[in-house]
NUDRENTOR-772058 format. One line per field, with one value per residue (C-alpha): residue number from 1; x, y, z. Coordinates in Angstrom, 2 decimals. Layout:
% residues N
num NUM/...
c1 X/...
c2 Y/...
c3 Z/...
This chain:
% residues 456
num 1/2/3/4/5/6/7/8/9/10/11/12/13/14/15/16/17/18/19/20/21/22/23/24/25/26/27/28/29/30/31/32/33/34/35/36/37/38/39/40/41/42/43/44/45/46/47/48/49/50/51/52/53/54/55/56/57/58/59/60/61/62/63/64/65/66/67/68/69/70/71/72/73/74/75/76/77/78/79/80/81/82/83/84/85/86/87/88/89/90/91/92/93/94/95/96/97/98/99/100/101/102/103/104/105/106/107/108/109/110/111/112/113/114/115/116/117/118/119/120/121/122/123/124/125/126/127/128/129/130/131/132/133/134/135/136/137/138/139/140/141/142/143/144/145/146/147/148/149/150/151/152/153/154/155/156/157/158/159/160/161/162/163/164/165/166/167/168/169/170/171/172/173/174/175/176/177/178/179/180/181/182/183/184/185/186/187/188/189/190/191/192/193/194/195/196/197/198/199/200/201/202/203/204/205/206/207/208/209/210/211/212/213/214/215/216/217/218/219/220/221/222/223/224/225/226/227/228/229/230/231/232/233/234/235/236/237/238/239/240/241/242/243/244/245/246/247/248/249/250/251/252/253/254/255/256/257/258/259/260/261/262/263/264/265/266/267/268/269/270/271/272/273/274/275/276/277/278/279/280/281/282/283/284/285/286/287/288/289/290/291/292/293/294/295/296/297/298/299/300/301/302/303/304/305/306/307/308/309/310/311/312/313/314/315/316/317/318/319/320/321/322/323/324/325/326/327/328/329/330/331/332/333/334/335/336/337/338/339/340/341/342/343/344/345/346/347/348/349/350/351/352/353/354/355/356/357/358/359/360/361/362/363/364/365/366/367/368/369/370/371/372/373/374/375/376/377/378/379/380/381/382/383/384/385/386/387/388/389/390/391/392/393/394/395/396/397/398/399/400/401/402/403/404/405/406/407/408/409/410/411/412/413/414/415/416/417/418/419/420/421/422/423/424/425/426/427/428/429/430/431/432/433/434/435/436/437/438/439/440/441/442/443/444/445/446/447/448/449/450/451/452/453/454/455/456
c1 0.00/1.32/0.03/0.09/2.75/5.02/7.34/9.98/13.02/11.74/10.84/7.18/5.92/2.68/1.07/2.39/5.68/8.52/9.06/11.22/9.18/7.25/3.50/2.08/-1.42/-3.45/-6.91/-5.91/-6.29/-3.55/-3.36/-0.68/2.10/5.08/8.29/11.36/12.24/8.64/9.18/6.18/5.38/4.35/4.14/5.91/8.82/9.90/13.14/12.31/15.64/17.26/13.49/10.84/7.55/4.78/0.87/-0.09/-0.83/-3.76/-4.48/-7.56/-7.66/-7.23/-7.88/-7.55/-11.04/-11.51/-13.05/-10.78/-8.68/-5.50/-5.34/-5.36/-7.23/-7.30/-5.18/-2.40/-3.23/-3.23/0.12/1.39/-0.51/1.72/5.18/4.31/3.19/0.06/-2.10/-6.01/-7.26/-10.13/-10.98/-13.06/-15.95/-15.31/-14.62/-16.37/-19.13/-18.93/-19.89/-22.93/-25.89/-26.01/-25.86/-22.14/-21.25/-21.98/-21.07/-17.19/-16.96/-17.92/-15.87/-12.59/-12.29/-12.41/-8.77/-7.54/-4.54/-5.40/-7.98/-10.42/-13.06/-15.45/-16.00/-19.63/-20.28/-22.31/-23.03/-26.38/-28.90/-28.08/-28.22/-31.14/-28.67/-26.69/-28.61/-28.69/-25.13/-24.17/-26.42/-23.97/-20.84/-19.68/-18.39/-16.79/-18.36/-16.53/-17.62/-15.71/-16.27/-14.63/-15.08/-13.84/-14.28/-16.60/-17.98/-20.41/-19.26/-21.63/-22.71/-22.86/-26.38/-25.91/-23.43/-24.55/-27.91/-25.25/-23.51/-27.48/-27.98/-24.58/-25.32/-27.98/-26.47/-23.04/-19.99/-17.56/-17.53/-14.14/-14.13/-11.89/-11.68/-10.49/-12.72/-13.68/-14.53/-11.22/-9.36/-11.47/-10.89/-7.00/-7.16/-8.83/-6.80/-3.43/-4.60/-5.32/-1.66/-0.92/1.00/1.35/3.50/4.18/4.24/1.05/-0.48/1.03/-0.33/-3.72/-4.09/-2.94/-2.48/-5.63/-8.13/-7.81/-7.76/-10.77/-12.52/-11.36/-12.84/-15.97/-16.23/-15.32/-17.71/-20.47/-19.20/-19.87/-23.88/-24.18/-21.49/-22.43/-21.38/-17.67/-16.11/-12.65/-10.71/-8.56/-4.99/-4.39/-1.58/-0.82/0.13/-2.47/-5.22/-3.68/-2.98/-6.85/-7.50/-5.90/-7.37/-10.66/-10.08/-8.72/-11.43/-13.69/-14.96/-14.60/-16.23/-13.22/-9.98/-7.75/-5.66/-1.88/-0.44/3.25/3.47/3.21/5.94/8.36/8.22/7.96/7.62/10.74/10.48/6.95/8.75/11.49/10.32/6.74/3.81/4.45/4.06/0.95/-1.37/-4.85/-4.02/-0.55/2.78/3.95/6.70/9.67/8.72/5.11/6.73/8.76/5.91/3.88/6.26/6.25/2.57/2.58/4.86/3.54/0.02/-1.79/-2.28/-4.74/-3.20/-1.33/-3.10/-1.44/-4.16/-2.47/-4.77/-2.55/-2.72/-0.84/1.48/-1.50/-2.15/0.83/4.48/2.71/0.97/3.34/4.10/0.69/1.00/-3.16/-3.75/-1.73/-4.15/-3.90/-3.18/0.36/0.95/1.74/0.50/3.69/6.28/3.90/5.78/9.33/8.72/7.21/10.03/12.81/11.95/10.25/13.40/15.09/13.03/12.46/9.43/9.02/8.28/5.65/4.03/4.55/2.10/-0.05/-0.13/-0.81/-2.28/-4.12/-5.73/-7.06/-8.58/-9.85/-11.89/-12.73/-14.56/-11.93/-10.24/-12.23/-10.22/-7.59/-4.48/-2.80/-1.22/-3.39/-4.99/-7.98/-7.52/-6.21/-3.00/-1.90/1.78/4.62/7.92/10.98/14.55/15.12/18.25/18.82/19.41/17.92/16.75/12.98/13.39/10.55/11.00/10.00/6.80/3.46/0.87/-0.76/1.03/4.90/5.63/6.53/7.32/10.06/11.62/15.39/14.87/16.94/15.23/16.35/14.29/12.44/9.66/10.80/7.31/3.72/1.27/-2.57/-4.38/-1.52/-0.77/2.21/1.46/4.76/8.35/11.12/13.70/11.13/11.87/8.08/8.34/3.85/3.34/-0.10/-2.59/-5.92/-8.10/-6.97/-8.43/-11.80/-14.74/-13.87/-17.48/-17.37/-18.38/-20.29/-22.20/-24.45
c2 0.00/3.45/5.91/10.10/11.06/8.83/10.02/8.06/7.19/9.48/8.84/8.25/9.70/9.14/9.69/6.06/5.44/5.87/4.30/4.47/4.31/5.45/7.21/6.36/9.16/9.18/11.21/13.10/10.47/8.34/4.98/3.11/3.35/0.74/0.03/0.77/-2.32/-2.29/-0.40/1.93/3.44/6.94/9.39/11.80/10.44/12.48/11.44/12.33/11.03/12.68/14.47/13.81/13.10/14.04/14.23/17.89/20.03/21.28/24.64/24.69/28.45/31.09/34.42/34.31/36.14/39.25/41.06/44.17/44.77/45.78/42.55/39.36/37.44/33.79/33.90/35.54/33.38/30.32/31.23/31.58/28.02/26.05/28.05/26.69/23.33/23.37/22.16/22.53/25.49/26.23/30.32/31.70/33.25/36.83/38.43/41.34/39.82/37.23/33.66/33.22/32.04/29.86/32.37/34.27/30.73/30.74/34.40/33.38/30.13/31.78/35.29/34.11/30.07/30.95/32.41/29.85/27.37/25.18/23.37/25.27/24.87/27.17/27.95/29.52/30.95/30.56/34.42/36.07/35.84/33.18/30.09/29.48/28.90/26.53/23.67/24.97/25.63/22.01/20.95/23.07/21.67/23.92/21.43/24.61/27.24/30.19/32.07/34.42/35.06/38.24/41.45/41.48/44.66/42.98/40.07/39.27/38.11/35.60/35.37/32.22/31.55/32.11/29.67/27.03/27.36/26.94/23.83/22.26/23.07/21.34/18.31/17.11/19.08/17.78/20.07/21.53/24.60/27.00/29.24/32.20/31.48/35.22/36.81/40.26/42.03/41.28/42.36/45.49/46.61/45.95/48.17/50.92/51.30/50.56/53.47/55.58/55.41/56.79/53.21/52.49/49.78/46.36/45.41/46.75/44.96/42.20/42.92/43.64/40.41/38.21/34.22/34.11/36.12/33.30/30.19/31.43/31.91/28.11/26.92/28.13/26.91/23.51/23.93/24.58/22.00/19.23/20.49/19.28/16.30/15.25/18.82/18.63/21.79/23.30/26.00/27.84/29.32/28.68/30.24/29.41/25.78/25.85/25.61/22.25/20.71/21.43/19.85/16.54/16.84/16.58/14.14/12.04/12.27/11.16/14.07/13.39/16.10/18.68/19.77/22.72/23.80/25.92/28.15/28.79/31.96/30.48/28.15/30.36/33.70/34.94/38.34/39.28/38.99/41.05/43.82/43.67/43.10/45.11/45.41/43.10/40.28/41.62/38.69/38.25/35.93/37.63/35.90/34.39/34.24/31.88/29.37/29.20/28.50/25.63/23.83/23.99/22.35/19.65/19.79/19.78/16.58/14.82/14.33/16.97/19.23/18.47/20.45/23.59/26.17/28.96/32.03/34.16/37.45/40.25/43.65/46.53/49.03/51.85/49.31/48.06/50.10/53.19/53.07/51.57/54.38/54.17/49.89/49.99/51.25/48.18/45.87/42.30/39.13/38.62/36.58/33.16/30.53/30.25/30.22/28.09/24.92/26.29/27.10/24.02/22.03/23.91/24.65/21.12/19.66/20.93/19.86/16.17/16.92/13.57/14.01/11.30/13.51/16.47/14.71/14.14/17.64/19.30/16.64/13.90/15.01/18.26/16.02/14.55/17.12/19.01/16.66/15.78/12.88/10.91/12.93/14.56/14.09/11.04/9.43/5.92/4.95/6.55/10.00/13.29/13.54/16.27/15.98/17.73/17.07/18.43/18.75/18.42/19.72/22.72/25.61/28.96/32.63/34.17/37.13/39.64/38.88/35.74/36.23/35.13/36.54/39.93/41.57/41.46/41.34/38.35/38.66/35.74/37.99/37.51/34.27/30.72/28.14/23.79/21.86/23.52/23.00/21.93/20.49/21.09/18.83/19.47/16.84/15.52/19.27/20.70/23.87/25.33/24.72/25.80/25.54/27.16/31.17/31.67/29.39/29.52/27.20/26.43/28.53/30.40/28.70/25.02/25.04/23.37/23.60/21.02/20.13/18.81/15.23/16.03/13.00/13.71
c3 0.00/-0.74/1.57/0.80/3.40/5.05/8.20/9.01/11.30/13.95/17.77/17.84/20.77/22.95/26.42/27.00/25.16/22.37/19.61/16.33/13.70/10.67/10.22/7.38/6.70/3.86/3.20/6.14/9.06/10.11/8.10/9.78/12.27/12.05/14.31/13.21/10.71/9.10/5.78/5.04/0.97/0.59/-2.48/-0.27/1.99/5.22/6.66/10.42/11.79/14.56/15.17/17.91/15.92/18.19/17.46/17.07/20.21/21.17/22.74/24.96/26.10/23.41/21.83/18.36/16.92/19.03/16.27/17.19/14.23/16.38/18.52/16.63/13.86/13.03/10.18/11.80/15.12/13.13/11.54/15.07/15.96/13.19/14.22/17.77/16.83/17.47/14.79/16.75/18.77/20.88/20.93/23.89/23.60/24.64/21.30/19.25/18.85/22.03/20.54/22.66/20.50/17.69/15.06/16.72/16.51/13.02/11.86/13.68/11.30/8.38/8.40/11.10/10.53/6.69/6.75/9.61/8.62/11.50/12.94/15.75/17.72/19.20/23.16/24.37/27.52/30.63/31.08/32.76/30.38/28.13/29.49/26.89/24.16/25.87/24.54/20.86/21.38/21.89/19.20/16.98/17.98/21.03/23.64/26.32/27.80/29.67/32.54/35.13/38.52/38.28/35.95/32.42/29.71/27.10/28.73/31.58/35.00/36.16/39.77/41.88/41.31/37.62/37.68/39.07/36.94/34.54/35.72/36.41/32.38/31.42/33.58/30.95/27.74/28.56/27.83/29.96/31.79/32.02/34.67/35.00/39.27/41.13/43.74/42.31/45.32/46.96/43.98/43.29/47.38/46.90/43.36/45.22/48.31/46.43/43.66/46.84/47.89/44.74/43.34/40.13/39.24/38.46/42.11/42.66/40.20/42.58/45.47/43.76/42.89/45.96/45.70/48.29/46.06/43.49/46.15/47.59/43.88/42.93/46.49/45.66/42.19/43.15/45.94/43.16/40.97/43.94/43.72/40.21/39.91/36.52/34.71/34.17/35.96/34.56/36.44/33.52/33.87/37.27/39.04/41.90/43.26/46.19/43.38/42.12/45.50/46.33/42.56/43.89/47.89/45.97/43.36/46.74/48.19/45.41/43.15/39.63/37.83/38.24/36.13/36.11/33.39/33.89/31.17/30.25/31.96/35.08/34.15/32.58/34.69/37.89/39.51/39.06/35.55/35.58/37.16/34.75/31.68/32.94/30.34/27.84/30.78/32.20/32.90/34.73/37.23/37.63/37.19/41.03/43.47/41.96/44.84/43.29/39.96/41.48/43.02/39.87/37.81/40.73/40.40/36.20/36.22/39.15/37.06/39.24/36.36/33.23/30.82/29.41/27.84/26.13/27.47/24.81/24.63/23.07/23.08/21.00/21.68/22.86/25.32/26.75/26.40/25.64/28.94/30.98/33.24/35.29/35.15/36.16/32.26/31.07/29.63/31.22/29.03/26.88/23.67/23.75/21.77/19.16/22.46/24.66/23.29/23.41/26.88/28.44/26.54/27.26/31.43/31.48/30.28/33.12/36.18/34.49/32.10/29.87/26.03/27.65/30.01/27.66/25.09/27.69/28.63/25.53/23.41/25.02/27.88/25.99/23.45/26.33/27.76/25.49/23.37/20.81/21.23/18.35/15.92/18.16/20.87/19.15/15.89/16.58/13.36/12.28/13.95/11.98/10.62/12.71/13.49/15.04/13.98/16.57/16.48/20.52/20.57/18.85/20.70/19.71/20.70/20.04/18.14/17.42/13.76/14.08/15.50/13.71/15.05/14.25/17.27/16.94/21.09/23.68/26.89/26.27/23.49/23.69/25.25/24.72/24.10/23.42/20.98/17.83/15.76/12.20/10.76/11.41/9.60/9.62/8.33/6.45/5.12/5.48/6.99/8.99/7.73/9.83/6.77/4.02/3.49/4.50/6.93/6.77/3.10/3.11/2.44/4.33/4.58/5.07/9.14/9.65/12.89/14.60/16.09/20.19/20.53/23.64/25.84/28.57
């Protein structure tokens, strides 16, 4: 048999093992995998040797289709996807307009996943006054739903009640529900009195923002989530380690209906680097003490944590650098969906981080969850040909020049990174070379809705 695209010689990699081998895809799924000594046919031949060959990622919390002009758009996002390996995004719901009813749902696939080069799929939200939609919502393919317990310019906060209405309506729907966990009225009396004392800068944004106003938001979502135990309950971008070691109290103690997700900022920086590299690192939670960032990574490759999310919500210039001398104006969130990779490899590496666990990670388990893994997560026959090919040792530094997405800033500019992306395949398409002058070589376009397989 002579399949479309064969990659071989490289180390296969899954949630459970390596292997030398070959992939053998054809009509976009994988068709075959064979060890090392099995001889696979394919019109096009990929020597992999030398390269980790690893199923595409998958980024579960994104902001690709804000609908704001100067922030991102899924081309440009997607662009940034394939540089970063990841070859299947899901985008959150606040964007201009917020995907909330069927017909947002709709108006995003038609006008932003038109221009995508990667696969996407579509979050909803569990806001006041639209819990109605929910069901259509599934109906259409929307597996995730966001809320936050805290305020956010654009979108709803949703109150406890609210929520749990929520959680009740997701219970029979199925889904999953993403919840941005801070308490707002802590964080809004800390903002005030700081502001009072006239500061200003990146350590007041610290202080605003305390590892106990986002414990006691988790606490009380999990607390929720134990009043309607069939709705699956995901805390996004946690930040601080105390939010994980609840994660696993509760799972101990029996509660199955709960996951938490971490996101390379939290992994990569610290305080100290908020305060010294300031706006371009501005995240909502912050960044934490390098202790914090320590224990995480314990908690990351220990199993504790689901998954890594990139969170990456940019901003321009206007509202970053140009700002930066009150730090309150700053806008919170900082790119990082094309370094989210490079940075879980390259610090992961260095604390013990498997390629193993690493799949599982950013692959498998958000396949998983999110209501993918039919088509997602792995290079087992049958699913997608999405792969990653890496070259684990070469050594590198993230230049500006080299970013993809619409805004040209990283807070890991000037960075060194081990291990690179050299290949990212979408459905057997070659989408991101690392050796081609473009680097991007397939077109707009080429990305497809990904639909949830949701179960009640």
């Amino acid at each position: 048999m002579e399949f479309d695209l064969v990659i071989s010689g490289g180390e296969i990699v899954s949630g459970k093992g390596t292997f030398r081998g070959s992939v053998g895809i054809s009509s976009g799924r994988v068709a075959a995998l064979a060890a090392e000594g099995t001889e696979l046919r394919g019109k096009v031949m990929v020597n992999a040797e030398g390269l980790m060959v690893l199923p595409g990622l998958i980024d579960a919390h994104s902001h690709a289709g804000h609908g704001d002009p100067d922030r991102e758009n899924f081309a440009a996002f997607s662009r940034a996807c394939a540089a970063g390996g990841i070859t299947t995004f899901i985008d959150m719901s606040l964007s201009n307009p917020s995907t909330l009813t069927v017909q947002t749902v709709r108006e995003k696939i038609e006008t932003s996943g038109a221009i995508s080069h990667v696969d996407y799929a579509l979050y909803g939200g569990v806001v006041p006054g639209y819990l109605d939609h929910i069901e259509s919502m599934v109906k259409e393919g929307v597996g995730a739903f966001k809320s936050f317990t805290c305020r956010c310019s654009n979108y709803p906060m949703t109150d406890d009640g609210t929520l749990l209405q929520g959680m009740k309506i997701l219970e029979k729907t199925g889904g999953i529900l993403s919840v941005h966990a801070e308490n707002d009225t802590l964080i809004q009396n800390l903002v005030d009195r700081l502001m009072a004392e006239g500061k200003n800068g990146p350590r007041a944004y610290l202080d605003s923002h305390p590892p106990y106003s986002e414990l006691e938001a988790v606490q009380r979502v999990f607390f929720l989530a134990a009043q309607a135990p069939l709705c699956r309950v995901h805390i996004a971008h946690v930040s601080i380690p105390e939010g994980m070691e609840l994660l696993r109290r509760l799972r101990g103690e029996g509660m199955n209906n709960i996951s938490a997700e971490t996101c390379p900022q939290y992994l990569g920086m610290n305080e100290e680097d908020l305060e010294a590299v300031g706006a371009f690192a501005k995240s909502d939670p912050p960044v934490r003490t390098p202790e914090a960032v320590e224990r995480m990574w314990e908690l990351v490759i220990d199993g504790t944590v689901d998954i890594i999310a990139s969170d990456h919500s940019p901003h321009p210039l206007s509202k970053k650098t140009e700002v930066e001398a009150d730090f309150w104006k700053v806008a919170e969130g900082c790119t990082g969906v094309q370094t989210m990779f490079p940075v879980v490899l390259t610090e992961g590496r260095k604390r013990g981080l498997s390629w193993e666990r690493l799949v599982q990670l950013m692959a498998e388990r958000p396949a998983e969850l999110f209501g993918l893994s039919g088509r997602k997560g792995s290079l087992m026959p049958g699913m997608d040909g999405d792969v990653l090919l890496v070259d684990p040792e070469k050594e590198w530094v993230l230049e500006e020049k080299d970013l993809q997405h619409l805004v040209k800033h990283s807070p890991f500019t000037d960075r060194t990174f081990r291990g690179r992306v050299v290949r990212t395949y979408v459905r057997g398409e070659l989408v991101y070379d690392d050796n081609a002058p473009e680097k991007i070589v397939n077109r707009e376009g080429w990305g497809k809705y990904c639909p949830a397989e949701v179960n009640p």
